[in-house]
C-alpha positions in Angstrom: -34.5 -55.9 25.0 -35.7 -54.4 28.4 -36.0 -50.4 27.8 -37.2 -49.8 30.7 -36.5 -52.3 34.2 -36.9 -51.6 37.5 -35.8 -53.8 40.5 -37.0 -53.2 44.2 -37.8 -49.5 43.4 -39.0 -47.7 46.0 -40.1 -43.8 46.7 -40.9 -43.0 50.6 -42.7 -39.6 51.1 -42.4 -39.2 55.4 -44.0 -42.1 56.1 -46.2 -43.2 53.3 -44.1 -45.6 50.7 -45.6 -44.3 47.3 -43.6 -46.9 45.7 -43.1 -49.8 47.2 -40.0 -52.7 45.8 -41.6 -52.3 42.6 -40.4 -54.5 39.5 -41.2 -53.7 36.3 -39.8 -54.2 32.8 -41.2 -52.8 29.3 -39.8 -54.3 26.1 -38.8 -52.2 23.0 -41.7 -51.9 21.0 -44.0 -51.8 24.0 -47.2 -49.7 24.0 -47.2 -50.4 28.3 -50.4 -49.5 30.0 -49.3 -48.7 33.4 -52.6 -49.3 35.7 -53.7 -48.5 39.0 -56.1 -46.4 41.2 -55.4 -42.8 42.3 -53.1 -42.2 44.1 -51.5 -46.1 43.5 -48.1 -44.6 42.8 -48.2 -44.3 39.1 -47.4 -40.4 38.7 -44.6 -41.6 41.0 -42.8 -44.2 39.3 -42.5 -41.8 35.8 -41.0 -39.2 38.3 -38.4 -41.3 39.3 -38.0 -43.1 35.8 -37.5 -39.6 33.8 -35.2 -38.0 37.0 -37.6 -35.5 38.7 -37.8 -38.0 42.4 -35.3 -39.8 43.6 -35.4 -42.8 45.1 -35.6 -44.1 48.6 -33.8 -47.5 47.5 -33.8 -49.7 44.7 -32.5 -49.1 41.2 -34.0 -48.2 37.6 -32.0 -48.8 33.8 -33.2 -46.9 30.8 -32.0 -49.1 28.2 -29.4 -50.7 30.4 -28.4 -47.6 32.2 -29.2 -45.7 35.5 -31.7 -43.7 34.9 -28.8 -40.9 35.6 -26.9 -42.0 32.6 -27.0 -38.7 30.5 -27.1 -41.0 27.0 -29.6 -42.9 28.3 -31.6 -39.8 29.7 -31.7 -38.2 25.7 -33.0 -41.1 24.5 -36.4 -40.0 27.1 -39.3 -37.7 26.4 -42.0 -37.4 29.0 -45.1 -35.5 29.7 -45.4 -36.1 33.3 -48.9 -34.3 34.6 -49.6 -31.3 32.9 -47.7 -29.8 30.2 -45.3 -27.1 30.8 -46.9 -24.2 28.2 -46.6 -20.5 28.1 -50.0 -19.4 27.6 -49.3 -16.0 25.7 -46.8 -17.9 23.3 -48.4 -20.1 20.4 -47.6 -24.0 20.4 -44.7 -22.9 17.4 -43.0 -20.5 19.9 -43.6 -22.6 23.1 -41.9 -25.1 20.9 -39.4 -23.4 19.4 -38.3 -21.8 22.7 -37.7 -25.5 24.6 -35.5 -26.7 21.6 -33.5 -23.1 22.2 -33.5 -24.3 25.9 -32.6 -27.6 24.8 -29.5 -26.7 22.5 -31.1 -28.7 19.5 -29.6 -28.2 15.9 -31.7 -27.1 13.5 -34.6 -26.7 15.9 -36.9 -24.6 13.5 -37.0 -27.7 11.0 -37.3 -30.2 14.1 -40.3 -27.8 15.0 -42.0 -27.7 12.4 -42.1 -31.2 12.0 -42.7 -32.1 15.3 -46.0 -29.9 15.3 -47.0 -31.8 12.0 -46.8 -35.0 13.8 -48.9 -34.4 16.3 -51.6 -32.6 14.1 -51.1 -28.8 15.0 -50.4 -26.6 12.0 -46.8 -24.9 11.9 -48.6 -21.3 10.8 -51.6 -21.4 13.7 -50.5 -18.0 15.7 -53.4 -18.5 18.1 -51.7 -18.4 21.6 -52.0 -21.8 23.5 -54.2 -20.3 26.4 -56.9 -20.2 23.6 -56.1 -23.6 22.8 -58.8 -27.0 23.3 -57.4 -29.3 26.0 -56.6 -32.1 23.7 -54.7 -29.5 21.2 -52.8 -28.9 24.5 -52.3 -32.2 25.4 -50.4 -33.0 21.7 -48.6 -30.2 22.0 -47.2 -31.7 25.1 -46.5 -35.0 23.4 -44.9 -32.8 20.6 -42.9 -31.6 23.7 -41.8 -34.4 24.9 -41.0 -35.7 21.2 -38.0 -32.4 20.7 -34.4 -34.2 20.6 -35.9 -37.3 19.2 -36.6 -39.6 21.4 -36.6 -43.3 21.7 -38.9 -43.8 24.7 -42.0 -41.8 25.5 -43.4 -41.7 29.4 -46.6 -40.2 29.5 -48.9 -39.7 32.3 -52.3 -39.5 31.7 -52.4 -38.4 28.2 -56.0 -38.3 27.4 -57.4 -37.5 31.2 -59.9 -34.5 30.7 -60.3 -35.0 26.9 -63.5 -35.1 24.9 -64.2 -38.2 22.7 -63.0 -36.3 19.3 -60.3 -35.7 21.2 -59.7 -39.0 22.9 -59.6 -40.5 19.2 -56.7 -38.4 18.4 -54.9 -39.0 20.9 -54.8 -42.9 20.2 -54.4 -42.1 16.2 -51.2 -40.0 17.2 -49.8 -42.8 19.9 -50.3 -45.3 17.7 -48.7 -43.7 14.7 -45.6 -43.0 16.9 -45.4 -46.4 18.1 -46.1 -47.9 14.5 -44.5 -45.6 12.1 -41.5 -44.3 14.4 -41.1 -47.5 16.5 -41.3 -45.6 19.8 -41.7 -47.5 22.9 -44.2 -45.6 25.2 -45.0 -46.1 28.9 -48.9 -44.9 29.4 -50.1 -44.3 32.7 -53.9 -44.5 33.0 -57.3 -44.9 34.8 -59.1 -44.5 31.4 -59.0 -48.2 30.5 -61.7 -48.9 27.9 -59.2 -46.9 25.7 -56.1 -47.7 27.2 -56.9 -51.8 26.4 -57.6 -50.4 22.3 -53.9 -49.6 22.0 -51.3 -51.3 24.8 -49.4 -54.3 24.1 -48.7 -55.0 28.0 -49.8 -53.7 31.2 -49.0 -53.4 34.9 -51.3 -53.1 37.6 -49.9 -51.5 40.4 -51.9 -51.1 44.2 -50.7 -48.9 46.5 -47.5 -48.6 45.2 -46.4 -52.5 44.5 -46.7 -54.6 41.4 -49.6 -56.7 41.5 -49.4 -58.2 37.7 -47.4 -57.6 34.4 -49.5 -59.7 31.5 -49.5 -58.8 27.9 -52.5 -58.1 25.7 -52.5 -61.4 24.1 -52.7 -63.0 27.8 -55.0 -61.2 28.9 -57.3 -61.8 26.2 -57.4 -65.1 27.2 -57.9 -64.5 30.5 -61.0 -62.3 29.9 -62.4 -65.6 27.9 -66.3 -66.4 28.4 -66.4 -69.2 31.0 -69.3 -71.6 32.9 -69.0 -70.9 36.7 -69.7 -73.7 38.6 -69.9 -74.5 42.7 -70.4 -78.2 43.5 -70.1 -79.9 47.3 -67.7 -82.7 46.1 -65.8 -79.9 43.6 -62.5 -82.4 43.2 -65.1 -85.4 42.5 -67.0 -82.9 40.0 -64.4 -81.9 37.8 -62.9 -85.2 37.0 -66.6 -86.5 36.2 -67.4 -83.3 33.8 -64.1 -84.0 32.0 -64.6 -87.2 31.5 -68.1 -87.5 30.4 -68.1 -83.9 28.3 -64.6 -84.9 27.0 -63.1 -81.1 28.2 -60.3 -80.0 27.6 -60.0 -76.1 28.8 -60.7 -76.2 32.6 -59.5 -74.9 36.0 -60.0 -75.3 39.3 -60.2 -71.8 41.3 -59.7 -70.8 44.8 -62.7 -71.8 47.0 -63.8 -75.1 45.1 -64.8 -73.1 41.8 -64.3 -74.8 38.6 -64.3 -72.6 35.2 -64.7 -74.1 32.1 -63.6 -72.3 29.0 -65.7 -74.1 26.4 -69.3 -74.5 24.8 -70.9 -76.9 26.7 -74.3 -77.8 27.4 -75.8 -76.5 30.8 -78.3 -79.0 31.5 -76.0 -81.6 30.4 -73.9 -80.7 33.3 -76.9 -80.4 35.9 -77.9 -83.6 35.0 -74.3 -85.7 34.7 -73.6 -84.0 38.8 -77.1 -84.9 39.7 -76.7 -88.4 38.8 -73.3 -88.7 40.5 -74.8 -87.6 43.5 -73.5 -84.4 43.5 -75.3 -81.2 44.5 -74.9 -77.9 42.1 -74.4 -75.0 44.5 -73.9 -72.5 41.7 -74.0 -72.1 38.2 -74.0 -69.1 35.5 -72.3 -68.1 32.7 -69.6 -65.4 33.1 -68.6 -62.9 30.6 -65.4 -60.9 31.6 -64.2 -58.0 29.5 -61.0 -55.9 30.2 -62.3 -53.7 32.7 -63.8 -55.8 34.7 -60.7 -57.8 34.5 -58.7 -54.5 36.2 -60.8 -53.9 38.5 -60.7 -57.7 39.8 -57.0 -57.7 39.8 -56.7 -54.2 41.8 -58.9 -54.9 44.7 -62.6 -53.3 43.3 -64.0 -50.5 41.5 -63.7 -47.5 43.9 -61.7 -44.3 43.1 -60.3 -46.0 40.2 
């Protein structure tokens, strides 16, 4: 089941589209790492998804709904930037005063619960301007968690944190996702952790879609592989599969074959040699997630 599914979505600010005809889709269950550079248009999308923008054109459902659908729109928490805290106030009161705001039953039980969840003590009096940043940051997700939710939209979760606090973090989404069966959009440029916890992702650059692939996809597009450039490249491949009996092979843009198996090096030299052919390049290439990203949205700068 699509929770979340955009079609042609689209956000123009003057003259600058900061969403451009995007489609995306996140299944129920998803942990979906929402990717892109600065500025790429992810803070955007959520806006739009959770009601704070408008869009230019184009449509959004929240579980099959417009996103103005006020069943649909309980059924969303979201900590869009940074949290909205009252510094004097401790997290139990800033708490406590949004589920007043909020008209929730029973809100001091909801509370107390809520602050448990997300690893804050119900009895801690210290006002939140004395607060860490990633005790802040989980109080924010305890925010976004009052009314119960089934759909979490969080931008930038663990930007700014320390590694303790990092950890956390991921413990605390997980357990939602896991324990509570939440389905949580994540918008991040932090992707070394991001790829320890997401079940999908989409890459977005400058505003458009460039690739939705889940984890289990992408892990085997981030597969070891030989690189290989040869002059006769068409003539090359069928010899190499024939003679080293391959079976996981591709031919790439630009002549480049990629074999995704153990094979012998200088068995390969020799076998194009033979044949005539001349080896223009050849190396192993190891590919991990990041490097992976960075590919797919164009390079590494002001990611």
């Amino acid at each position: 089941m699509a929770v979340i599914q955009t079609m042609g979505l689209s956000k123009r600010y003057k003259d600058n589209w900061a969403v451009d005809r995007l489609d995306l889709r996140v299944e129920q269950g998803d942990i979906y790492g929402f990717i892109g550079r600065n500025g790429a248009g992810k803070s955007t999308t959520l806006k739009l998804l959770c009601g704070l923008a408008q869009p230019t054109q184009g449509e959004a459902l929240i579980f099959g709904k417009p996103i103005q659908d006020s069943v649909a729109r309980r059924r969303v928490g979201a900590l869009i930037e940074q949290p909205g805290l009252y510094p004097d106030l401790s997290g139990r009161e800033n708490l406590r005063l949004y589920a007043t705001l909020l008209g929730l039953d029973s809100p001091v039980r909801q509370v107390d619960e809520i602050l448990e969840t997300v690893g804050l003590s119900p009895k801690e009096k210290k006002p939140v301007k004395h607060y860490s940043m990633g005790m802040k940051q989980r109080l924010g997700v305890g925010l976004a968690l009052l009314g119960g939710p089934d759909l979490l939209l969080l931008d930038e979760p663990i930007n700014g944190l320390d590694p303790e606090g990092i950890r956390e973090m991921r413990e605390l989404l997980l357990r939602l996702n896991r324990e509570r069966g939440l389905t949580l959009l994540i918008s991040s440029h932090i992707l070394g952790e991001l790829s320890k916890i997401a079940t999908r992702y989409g890459i977005i650059q400058q505003g458009r879609m460039v690739e939705q692939i889940t984890a289990g996809e992408l892990a085997q597009k981030c597969t070891d592989y030989l690189h290989l450039q040869a002059d006769q490249p068409q003539k090359a491949a069928a010899l190499l599969e024939r003679e080293l009996h391959l079976k996981r092979w591709e031919m790439r843009p630009e002549g480049e074959i990629r074999i995704y198996e153990a094979v012998d090096t200088k068995a390969v030299g020799q076998i194009l040699t033979q044949a005539g052919i001349a080896v223009e390049e050849m190396g192993l290439h190891r590919q991990d997630l990041e490097s992976y990203f960075l590919e797919r949205m164009g390079g590494a700068d002001h990611v």
